[in-house]
Every structure is written in C-alpha cells, then in structure tokens.
C-alpha positions in Angstrom: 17.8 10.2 13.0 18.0 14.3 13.4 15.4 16.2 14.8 13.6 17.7 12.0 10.4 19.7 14.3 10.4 22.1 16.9 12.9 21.9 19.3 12.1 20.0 22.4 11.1 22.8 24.7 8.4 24.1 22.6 6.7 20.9 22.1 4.9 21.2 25.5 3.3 24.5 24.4 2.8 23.8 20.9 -1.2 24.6 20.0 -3.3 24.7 16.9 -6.3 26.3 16.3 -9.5 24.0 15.8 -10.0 23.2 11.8 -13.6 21.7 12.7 -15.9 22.9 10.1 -19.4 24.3 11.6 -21.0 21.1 10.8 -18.4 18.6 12.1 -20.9 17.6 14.5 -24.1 17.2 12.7 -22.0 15.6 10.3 -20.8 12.7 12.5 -24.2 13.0 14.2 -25.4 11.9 11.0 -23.2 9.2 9.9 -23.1 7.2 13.3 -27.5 7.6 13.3 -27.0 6.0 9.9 -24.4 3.5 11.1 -26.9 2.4 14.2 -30.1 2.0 12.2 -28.6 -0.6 10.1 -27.6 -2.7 13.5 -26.9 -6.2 12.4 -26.3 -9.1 15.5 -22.6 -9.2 16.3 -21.0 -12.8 15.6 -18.5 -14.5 17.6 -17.2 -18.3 16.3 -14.7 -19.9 18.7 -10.9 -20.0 17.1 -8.7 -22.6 18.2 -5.5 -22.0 19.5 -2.6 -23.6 21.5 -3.6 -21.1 24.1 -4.6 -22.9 27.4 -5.2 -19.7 29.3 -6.8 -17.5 27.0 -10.3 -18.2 24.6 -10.3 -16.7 21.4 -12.9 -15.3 19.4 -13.4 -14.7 15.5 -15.9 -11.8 15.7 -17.7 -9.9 13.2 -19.6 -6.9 13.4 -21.7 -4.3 11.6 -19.6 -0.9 10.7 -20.3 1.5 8.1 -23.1 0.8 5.6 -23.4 -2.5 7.6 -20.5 -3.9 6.1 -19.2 -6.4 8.1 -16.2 -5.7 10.2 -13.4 -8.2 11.6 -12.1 -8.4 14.8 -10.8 -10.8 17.6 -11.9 -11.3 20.8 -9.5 -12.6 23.1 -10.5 -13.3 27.2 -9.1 -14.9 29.9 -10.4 -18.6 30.5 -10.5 -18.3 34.3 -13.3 -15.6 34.0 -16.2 -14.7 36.3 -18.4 -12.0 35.9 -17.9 -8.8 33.7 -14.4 -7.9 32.9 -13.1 -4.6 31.4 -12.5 -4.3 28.4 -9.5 -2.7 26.3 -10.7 -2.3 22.3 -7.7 -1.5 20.2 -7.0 0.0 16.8 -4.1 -1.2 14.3 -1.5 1.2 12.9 -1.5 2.2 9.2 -1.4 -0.9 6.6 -2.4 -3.0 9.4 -5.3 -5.2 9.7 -6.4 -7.0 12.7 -2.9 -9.6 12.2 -2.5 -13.1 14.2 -4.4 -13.3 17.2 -1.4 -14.7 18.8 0.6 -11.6 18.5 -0.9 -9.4 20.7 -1.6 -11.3 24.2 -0.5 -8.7 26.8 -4.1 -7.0 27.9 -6.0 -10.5 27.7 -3.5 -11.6 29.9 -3.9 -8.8 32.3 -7.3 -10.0 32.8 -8.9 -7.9 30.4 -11.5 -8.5 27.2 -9.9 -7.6 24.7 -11.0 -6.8 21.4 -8.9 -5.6 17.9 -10.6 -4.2 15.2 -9.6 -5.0 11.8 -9.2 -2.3 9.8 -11.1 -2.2 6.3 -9.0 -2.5 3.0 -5.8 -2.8 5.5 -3.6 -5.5 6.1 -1.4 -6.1 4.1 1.7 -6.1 5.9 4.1 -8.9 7.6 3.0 -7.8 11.4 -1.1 -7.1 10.8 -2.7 -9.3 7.6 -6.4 -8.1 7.7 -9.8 -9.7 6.8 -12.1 -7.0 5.9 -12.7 -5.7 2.4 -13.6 -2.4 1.6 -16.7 -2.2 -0.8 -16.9 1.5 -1.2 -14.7 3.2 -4.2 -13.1 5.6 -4.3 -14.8 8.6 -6.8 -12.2 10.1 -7.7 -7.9 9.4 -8.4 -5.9 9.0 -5.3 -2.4 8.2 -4.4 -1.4 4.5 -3.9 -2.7 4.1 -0.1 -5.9 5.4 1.7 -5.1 8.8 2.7 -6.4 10.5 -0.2 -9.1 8.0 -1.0 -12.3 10.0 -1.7 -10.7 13.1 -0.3 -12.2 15.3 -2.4 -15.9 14.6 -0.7 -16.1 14.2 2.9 -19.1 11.8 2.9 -16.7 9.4 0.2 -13.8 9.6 2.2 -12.3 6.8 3.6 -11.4 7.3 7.1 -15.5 8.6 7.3 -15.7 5.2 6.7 -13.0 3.6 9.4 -13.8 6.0 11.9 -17.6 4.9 11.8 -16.3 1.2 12.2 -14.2 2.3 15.3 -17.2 3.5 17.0 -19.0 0.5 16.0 -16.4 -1.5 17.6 -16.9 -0.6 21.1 -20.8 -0.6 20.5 -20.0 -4.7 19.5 -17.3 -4.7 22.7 -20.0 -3.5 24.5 -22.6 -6.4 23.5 -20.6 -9.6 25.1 -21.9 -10.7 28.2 -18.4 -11.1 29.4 -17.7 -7.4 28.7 -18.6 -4.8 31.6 -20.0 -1.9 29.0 -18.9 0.8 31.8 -14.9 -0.1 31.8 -14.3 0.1 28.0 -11.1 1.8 26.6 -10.1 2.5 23.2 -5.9 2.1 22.6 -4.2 2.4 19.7 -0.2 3.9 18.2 0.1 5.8 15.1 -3.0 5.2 12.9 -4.4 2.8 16.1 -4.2 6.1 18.2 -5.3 8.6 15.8 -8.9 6.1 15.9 -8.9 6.2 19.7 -9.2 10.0 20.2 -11.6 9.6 17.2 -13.6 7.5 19.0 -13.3 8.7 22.7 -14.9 11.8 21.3 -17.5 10.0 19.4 -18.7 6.7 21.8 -20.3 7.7 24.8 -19.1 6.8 27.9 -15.8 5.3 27.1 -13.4 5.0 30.3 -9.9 5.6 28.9 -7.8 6.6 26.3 -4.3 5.3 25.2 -3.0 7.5 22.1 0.9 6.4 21.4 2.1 8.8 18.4 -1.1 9.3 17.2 -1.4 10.1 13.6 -4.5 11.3 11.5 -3.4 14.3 13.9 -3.2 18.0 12.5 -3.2 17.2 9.1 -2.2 21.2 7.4 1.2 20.8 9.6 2.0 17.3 9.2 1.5 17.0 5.6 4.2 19.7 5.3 6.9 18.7 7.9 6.7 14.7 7.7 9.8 13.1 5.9 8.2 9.7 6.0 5.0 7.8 6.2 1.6 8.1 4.9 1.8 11.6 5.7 3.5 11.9 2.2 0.2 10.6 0.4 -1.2 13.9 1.2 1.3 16.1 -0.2 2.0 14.1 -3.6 -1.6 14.2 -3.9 -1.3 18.2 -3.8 1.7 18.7 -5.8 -0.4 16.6 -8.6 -3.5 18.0 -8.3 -2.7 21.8 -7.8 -5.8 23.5 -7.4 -7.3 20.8 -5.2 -5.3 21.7 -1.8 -7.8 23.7 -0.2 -10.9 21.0 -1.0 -8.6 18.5 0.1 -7.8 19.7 3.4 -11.6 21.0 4.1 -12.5 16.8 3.9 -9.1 16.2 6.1 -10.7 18.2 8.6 -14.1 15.9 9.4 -11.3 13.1 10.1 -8.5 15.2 12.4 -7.9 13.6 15.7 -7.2 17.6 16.0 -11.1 18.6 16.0 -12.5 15.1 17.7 -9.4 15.8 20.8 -11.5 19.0 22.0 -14.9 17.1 22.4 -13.0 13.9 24.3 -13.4 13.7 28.3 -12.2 10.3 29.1 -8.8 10.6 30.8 -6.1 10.0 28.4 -2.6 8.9 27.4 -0.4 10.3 24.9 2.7 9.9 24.0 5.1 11.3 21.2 8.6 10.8 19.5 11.5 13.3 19.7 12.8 12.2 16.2 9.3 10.7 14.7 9.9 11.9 10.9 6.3 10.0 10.5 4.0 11.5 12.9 6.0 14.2 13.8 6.1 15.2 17.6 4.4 19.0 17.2 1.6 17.3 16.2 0.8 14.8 18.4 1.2 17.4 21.0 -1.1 19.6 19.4 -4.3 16.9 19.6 -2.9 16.5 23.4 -3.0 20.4 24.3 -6.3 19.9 22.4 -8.1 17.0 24.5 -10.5 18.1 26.8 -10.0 15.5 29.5 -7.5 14.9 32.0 -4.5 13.8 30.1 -0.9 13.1 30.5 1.7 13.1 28.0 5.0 10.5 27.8 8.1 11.9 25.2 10.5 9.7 24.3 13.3 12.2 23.0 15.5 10.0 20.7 12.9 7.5 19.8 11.6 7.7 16.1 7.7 6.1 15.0 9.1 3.5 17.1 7.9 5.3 20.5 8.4 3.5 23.2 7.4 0.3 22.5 7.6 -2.3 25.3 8.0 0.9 27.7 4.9 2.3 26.4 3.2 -0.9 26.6 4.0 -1.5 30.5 3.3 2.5 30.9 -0.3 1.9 29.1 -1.3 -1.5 30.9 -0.5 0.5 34.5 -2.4 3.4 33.2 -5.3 1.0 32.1 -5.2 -0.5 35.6 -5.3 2.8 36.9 -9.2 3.6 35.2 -10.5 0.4 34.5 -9.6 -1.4 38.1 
C-alpha cells in the first residue's frame, strides 16, 4: 500500500488548530449531568465458559438516556483484593464480540471490562448486543458517521461517547475493581473513545490510543481512501450545502478537541500507510493531548498497526501506570 499523507518526517510536527466550539464544554457538561441523574444499578450475571482461570461476567449498564449498555467483565479467578482495571472500546462495526477473544489483560491480572458498542456489531470478529433506540432525524449514509449529524444533541457518537464514560463509572462500581487504577484502551474507533473519555471521566489512570480514529475530522474526511472516513464525504458530495453544519456537529465528537483537556499519561500509535485513519491525524490528537504521551509509528503497517507488537507494547505500558 503507497503512502498517500505527509511524508514521514513531518508527521512528528504535524498540528491542528482546536475545532472545539465555545460551548464544547457546557455541552458535554450537560449531557454526562443528564447521563448521571438517570443512574440505574449496574448488572452482572455469571457466563459460563471453558475458562478455568478466568470468571466471566455478562454486565449491563446504564448509558445514554439510560439505555442499557452491554459489556463483559472478565477477571482473574485467583483474585484478592482490588485489581486494576483496563476498560476497552471496540473498533468501528464492532460490538462487544466473544468474550473468549480477547483474554490477554484478564490474564495479566487485570479487570477487564469491554463495552459493547450501541447499534454495532455486526461483523465476523465483534457481534454486539446493544440496540440503539434513538433515530436518526434526518438521511444519513449507510453506517453511523453521519447519523444525526446535522444536530449535535441527535448525533450518534453524543450518544456512544456518553456510554464510554458511563463505562468506567460501571468499571468503577465492582468491588473487585480498584476505582483509582482504571485505563481506557482502544484502536481505531476503540481509541478514538479512549481520548474521548480520558478527557471526560475523572481520574482515569492511562490511556492506550492505537490509530485512533473519530480524530481531526475536516482533514481526514478529505485524505482517507478507505474506511468510514468516506461516510463523511459521500454525505457532503450529496448534500452540498450541508458541509459546514456537518462539520460544526463533527466537532463536539473530535478526539481532536477532547485530546487538549486529557491528563492521564498516554499511548498512541499510528500507521505509515493507514489509508483509513490516516497517520497526520492521529498525530495531530497526539501533539494535541495535554498529558505526558508517547507516540509508536509503525511505517509500513496499514489500519493494521501493530497488532500483536502493539498489544505487548500496551500491556508493558499498562504495567507501567497501573502497577
């Protein structure tokens, strides 16, 4: 795959100016307040599994409008006391999948809890559980991108980015879960959530943002070649004179605007040849984040990333700040 962004030595310097509008945060001030007051008890059922060294959980808790979320729970049997805990975020399409399939932070002796992702799942790797009630009010493109774009109290990712924070709130609620040593992990869509909600859930104690997308939408709805990216644009090129309304929603929702009001120290990582998420953006939520950060490029890797190298990167960096 050809490089199709800036060239490799301009990525490290590569900025963007803030989009936020000047109520971004009365605005998400608002939603969560609204999101807290309808606090609902957080379920967890035991699911049975061939595992004999892990206990799995079927959890549900309350997310936006108090719909009921989905997630799994999945901790070490041989547990004493609080553990950390590492809550994760699916990629786009992607619901909360098998609990089976993801084993590697329970197993490092970590809670750890993955958020199904409303309307989502509907893909081999990551079947999902969680409806989404709301409709959308006006046409949008097959996908969620442009679902409600047009108003940024309809949109959808108001919605998923409310259930994000929710997530570690519920995380936060087990007695097995040490509510000081919570991190929020996630690639592509998954990472785009965790700057989202390192910015917006107090006292979170790491961040692990693999190609995030949801990241600088203006730039990356005019350079991707692939991806959901694409959702964007087609909604533009159909609905010509709704560009500027579209991108003034897309702004509440950028990883771009939440990166500057994020502390936690943080991961990132990007993809030389990523024609999804493509590499000047990710960097630009990195130079963005406020916290101590480092950043991983993997030059000839596409959306791919790193996989199993990030994954041993992010479970030494997770070692590294929640013990």
């Amino acid at each position: 795959m050809p490089r199709t962004d800036l060239p490799l030595a301009e990525l490290p310097g590569y900025r963007a100016a803030s989009t936020a509008p000047a109520d971004f945060d009365d605005f998400w001030a608002q939603t969560l307040g609204e999101a807290a007051r309808r606090e609902a008890p957080v379920s967890a059922a035991v699911h049975r599994t061939p595992l004999t060294t892990l206990d799995v959980f079927d959890v549900g808790f309350p997310g936006f409008g108090g719909h009921t979320v989905k997630a799994w729970l999945t901790l070490p049997r041989a547990r004493s006391g609080r553990l950390p805990c590492v809550v994760r975020f699916p990629g786009y399409g992607n619901g909360r999948a098998n609990p089976l399939s993801a084993l590697e932070y329970a197993s490092c002796g970590y809670a750890h809890l993955v958020m199904d992702v409303r309307g989502q799942g509907t893909t081999d790797r990551g079947t999902g559980d969680t409806p989404d009630p709301e409709d959308s009010p006006h046409p949008h493109r097959p996908g969620f991108m442009t679902k409600g774009v047009l108003d940024p109290h309809r949109y959808y990712y108001r919605r998923v980015i409310t259930d994000a924070v929710r997530a570690v709130a519920a995380a936060r609620s087990f007695e097995s879960v040490d509510p000081d040593r919570v991190a929020v992990v996630g690639a592509s869509q998954g990472g785009g959530l965790a700057v989202a909600a390192g910015a917006l859930a107090p006292g979170v104690a790491a961040v692990v943002a693999d190609v995030p997308f949801l990241s600088h939408f203006r730039r990356a709805a005019e350079i991707a070649s692939q991806g959901p990216y694409l959702e964007i644009a087609e909604y533009c090129r159909s609905y010509r004179d709704s560009a500027e309304r579209v991108f003034s929603t897309l702004a509440y929702a950028d990883a771009l605007n939440f990166a500057s009001r994020a502390t936690a120290p943080a991961r990132f990582s990007a993809a030389g040849m990523d024609a999804v998420t493509p590499p000047s953006t990710c960097y630009a939520v990195y130079n963005a984040y406020a916290g101590p950060k480092r950043m991983r490029l993997w030059e000839f890797n596409g959306h791919e990333g790193g996989d199993a190298f990030a994954t041993e990167e992010n479970l030494a960096f997770l070692a590294e700040h929640l013990g």
